[in-house]
C-alpha positions in Angstrom: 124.1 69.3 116.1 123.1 70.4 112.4 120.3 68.5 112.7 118.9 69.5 115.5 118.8 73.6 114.9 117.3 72.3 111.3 114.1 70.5 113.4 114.0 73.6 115.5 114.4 76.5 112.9 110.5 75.6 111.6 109.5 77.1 115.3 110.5 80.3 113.8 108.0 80.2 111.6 109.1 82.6 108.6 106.6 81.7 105.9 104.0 82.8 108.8 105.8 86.5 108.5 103.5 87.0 105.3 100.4 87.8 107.8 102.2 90.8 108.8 103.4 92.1 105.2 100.3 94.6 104.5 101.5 96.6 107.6 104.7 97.1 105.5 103.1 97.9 102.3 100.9 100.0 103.9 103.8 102.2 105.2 105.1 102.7 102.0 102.0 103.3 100.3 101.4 106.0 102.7 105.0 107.6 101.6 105.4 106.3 97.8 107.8 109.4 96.8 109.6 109.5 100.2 110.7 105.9 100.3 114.6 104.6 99.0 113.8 101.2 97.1 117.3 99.7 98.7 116.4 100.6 102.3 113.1 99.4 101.7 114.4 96.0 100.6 116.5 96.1 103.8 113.6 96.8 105.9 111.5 94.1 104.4 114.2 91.7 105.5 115.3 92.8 108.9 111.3 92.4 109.5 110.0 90.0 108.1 113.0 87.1 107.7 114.6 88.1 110.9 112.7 90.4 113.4 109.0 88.4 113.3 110.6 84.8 112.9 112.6 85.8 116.4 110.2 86.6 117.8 107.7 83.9 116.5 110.2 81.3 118.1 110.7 83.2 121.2 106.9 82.7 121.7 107.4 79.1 120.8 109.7 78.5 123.4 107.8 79.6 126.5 104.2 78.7 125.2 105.6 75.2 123.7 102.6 74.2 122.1 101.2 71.0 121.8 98.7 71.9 119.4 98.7 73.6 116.2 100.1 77.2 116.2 99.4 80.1 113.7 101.3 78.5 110.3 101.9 75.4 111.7 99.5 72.6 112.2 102.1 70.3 113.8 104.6 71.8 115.7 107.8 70.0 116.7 108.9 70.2 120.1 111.0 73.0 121.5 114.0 72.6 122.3 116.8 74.2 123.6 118.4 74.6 120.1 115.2 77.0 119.4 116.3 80.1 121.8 119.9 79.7 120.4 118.1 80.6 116.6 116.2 83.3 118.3 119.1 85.2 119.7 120.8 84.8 116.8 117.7 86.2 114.8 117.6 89.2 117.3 121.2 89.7 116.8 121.1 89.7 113.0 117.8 91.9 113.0 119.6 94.7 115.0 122.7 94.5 112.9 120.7 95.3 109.7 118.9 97.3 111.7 122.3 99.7 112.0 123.2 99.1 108.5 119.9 100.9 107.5 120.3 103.7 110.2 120.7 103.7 114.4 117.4 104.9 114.7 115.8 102.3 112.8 117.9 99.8 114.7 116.9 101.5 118.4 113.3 100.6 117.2 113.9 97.2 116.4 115.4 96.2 119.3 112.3 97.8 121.4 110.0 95.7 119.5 111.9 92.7 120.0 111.9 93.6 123.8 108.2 93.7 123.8 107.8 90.6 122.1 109.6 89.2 124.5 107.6 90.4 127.4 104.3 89.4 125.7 105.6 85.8 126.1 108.7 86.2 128.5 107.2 83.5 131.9 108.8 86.2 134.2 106.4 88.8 132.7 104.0 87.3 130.1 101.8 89.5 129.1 99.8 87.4 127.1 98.1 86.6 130.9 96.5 89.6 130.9 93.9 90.3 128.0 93.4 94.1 127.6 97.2 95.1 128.3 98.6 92.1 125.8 96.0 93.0 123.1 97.2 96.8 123.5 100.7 96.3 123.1 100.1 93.7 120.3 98.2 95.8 118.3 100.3 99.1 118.9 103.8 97.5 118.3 102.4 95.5 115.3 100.0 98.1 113.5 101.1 101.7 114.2 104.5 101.5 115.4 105.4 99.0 112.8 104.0 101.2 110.1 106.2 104.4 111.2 109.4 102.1 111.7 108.9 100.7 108.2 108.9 104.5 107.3 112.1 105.4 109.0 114.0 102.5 108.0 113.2 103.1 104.2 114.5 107.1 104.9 111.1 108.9 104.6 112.3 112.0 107.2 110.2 113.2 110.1 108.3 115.9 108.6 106.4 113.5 106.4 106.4 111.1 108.9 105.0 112.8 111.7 101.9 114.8 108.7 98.7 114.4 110.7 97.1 112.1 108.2 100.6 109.8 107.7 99.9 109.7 111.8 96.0 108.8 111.1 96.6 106.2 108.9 99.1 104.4 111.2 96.1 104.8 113.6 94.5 102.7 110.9 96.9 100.0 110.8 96.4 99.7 114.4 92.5 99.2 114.0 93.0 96.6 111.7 95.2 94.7 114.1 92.7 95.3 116.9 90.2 93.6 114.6 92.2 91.0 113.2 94.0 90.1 116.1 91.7 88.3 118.3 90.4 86.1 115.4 93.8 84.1 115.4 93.4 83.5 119.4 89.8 81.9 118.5 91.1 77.9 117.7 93.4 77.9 121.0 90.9 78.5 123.8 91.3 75.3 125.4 94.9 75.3 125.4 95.0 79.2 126.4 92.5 77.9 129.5 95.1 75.2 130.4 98.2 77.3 130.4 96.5 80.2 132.2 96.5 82.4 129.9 93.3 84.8 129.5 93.5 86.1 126.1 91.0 88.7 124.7 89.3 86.0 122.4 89.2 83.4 125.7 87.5 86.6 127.1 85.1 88.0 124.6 83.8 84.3 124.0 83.8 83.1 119.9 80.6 85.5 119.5 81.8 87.9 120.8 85.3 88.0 119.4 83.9 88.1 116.0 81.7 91.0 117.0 84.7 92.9 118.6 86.4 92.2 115.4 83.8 93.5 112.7 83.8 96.6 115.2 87.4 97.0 114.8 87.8 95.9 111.1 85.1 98.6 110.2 86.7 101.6 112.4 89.7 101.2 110.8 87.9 100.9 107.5 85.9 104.3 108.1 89.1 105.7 109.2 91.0 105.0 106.4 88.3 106.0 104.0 88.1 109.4 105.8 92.0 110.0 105.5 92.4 109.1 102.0 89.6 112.0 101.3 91.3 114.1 103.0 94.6 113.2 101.3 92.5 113.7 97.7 93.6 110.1 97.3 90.1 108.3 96.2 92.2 106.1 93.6 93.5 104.5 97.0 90.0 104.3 98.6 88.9 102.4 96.0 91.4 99.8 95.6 91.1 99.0 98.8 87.1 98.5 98.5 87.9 96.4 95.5 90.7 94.3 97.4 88.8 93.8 100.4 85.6 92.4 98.8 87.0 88.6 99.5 88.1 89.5 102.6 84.0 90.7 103.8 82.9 87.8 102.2 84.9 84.9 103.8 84.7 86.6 107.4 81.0 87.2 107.2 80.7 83.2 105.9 83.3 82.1 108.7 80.9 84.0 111.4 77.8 82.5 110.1 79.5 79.0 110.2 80.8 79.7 114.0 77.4 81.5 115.4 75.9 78.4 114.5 78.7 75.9 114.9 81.3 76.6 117.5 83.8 73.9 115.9 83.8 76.1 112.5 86.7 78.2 115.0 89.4 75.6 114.2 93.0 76.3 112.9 92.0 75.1 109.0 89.2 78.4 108.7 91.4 80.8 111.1 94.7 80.4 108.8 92.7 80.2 105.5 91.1 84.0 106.8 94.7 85.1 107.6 96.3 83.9 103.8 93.2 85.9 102.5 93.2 89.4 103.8 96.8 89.2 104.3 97.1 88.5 100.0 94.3 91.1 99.4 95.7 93.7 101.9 99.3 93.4 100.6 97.9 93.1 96.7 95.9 96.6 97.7 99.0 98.5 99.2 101.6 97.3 96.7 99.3 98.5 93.9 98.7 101.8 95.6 102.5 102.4 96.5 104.0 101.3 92.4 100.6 102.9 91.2 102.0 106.5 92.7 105.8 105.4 91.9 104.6 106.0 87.9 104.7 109.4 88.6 108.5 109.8 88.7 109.6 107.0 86.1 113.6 106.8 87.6 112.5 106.2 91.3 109.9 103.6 90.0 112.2 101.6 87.8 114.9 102.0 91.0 112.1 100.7 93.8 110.5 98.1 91.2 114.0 96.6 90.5 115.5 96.4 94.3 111.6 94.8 96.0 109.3 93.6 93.0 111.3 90.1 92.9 111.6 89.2 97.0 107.8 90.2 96.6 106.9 88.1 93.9 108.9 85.4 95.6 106.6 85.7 99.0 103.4 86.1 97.1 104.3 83.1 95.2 104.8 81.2 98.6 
C-alpha cells in the first residue's frame, strides 16, 4: 500500500513548485514593511509544498501523460493512489490556509477549485485556448500575488494602492508570456487528447512571438510602476537579473524559427529553471534589500524564510 502512494507522490511534482516561486517573491517585494516573516513562511508552504503539488497531480490524473510533463521527463503512471494524495494535499492546503487567517484559506480553496476545472474531464478548460489561458494566468499571476499578500497580513489598504494593484497586473503579463512557452513540447499529445491549447493555436512561431509581446508588456509595466513608486533601485535589479533570461529565450527562438525540434522538453524546462532562478534571485533581493531599513523586522523575516529558501534554491 506504502509503496504504491510512494510511486504516485512524484505525480505531484513538488520540486516543479519552484517555477511559480517569483510570483511569491514578487508579492512580498511589493509590500517588504507590511509582510509578518512567520505568516510568510506559512504561505510559502501552504503554496508551494501543498497547494501547486495538488493541483499538479490533479492535472496528472485526468491528462495521464505518456510523455514527459513539465519537471518530469518520465512520468509513472497514474493511478488511483494519485487523487487519494491530491485530496489530502487540498485538505492540508486549506487547513494551513485557516491557521494563517479564513480569508487567506477562502482563497486557497478557490484556486484549488479552478485548478480543478482547468483539468476536471467534466469541465476541462484546458479545451478551450483563450478562456484556459485567461484563468491560468489570472489565478497564477495576479490573484496569486494578492493572496500571498493577505496570507503574510499586509491589510487592504496597502493591498488594494493603485500601483500594489499594477504590479499584480504585471505578474499576470509575465504569466501571459511565459505560459504558453511550457505548452510548446506537447503539441502532438495536446492534438491527440483534444485539447486546443493557446501554443497548439498560435503555432511554435507564433507562441514565441505572443510571448516576447507579453514578457515585454509586463516588463514596460513594471518599469513604469516602479518610477512611479520612486523605486529605481528595483527597476534595476530586475534589468540586471533578467539579462540571462533575454539571452536564452532570444537563442531558444532562433534555434526553433529555424528548427522546429529545438521546442522539446530539455530547452522548455532549462528556460523555466532560468527565469524562474533570476526572477526569484531579483525579488528576494528587492524584498531583504528594503527589510534593511527596519533592522528587528529584517533579522525576524530573514530568520523564519532565508533557510526554506536557500533549501529550494539549492534544489
Amino acid at each position: 500500500m506504502l509503496l504504491a502512494y510512494r510511486r504516485a507522490l512524484p505525480l505531484l511534482r513538488i520540486p516543479f513548485s519552484v517555477y511559480l516561486m517569483p510570483v511569491y517573491w514578487f508579492g512580498l517585494s511589493a509590500l517588504p514593511r507590511a509582510v509578518d516573516g512567520v505568516r510568510a513562511l506559512g504561505v510559502f508552504i501552504v503554496l508551494h509544498l501543498l497547494a501547486y503539488p495538488a493541483s499538479n497531480g490533479y492535472n496528472s490524473y485526468y491528462d495521464r501523460d505518456e510523455g514527459s510533463i513539465g519537471g518530469l521527463k518520465q512520468p509513472p503512471k497514474v493511478s488511483e493512489e494519485l487523487i487519494h494524495l491530491v485530496w489530502l494535499f487540498d485538505a492540508l492546503a486549506v487547513l494551513g490556509g485557516w491557521l494563517l487567517s479564513p480569508l487567506f484559506a477562502a482563497l486557497v480553496a478557490v484556486y484549488l477549485l479552478i485548478s480543478k476545472a482547468y483539468s476536471y474531464e467534466g469541465i476541462r478548460l484546458k479545451k478551450y485556448p483563450f478562456l484556459s489561458t485567461f484563468v491560468v494566468v489570472v489565478f497564477q499571476g495576479a490573484y496569486t500575488f494578492l493572496m500571498t499578500q493577505v496570507g503574510a497580513g499586509a491589510d487592504s489598504s496597502a493591498i488594494l494602492e493603485p500601483t500594489n494593484l499594477l504590479l499584480a497586473l504585471v505578474s499576470t503579463l509575465f504569466l501571459c508570456g511565459s505560459y504558453p512557452l511550457t505548452q510548446v513540447y506537447q503539441h502532438q499529445e495536446d492534438r491527440q487528447r483534444g485539447d486546443l491549447t493557446l501554443s497548439l493555436w498560435l503555432g511554435l512561431r507564433g507562441t514565441f512571438v505572443f510571448a516576447a509581446v507579453g514578457l515585454l508588456s509586463g516588463a514596460l509595466l513594471l518599469a513604469f510602476t516602479y518610477w512611479q513608486r520612486d523605486e529605481l533601485r528595483n527597476l534595476l535589479i530586475f534589468l540586471v537579473a533578467t539579462g540571462p533570461v533575454i539571452v536564452l529565450f532570444g537563442r531558444w527562438a532562433w534555434a526553433v524559427w529555424h528548427s522546429p525540434a529545438a521546442a522539446d522538453f530539455e530547452h522548455t524546462m532549462r528556460m523555466n529553471q532560468v527565469s524562474s532562478l533570476c526572477l526569484s534571485a531579483a525579488f528576494m533581493l528587492m524584498f531583504f534589500w528594503a527589510l534593511l531599513a527596519d533592522n528587528s523586522s529584517l533579522a525576524a523575516t530573514v530568520n523564519s524564510t532565508l533557510p526554506l529558501c536557500a533549501t529550494y534554491l539549492g534544489g
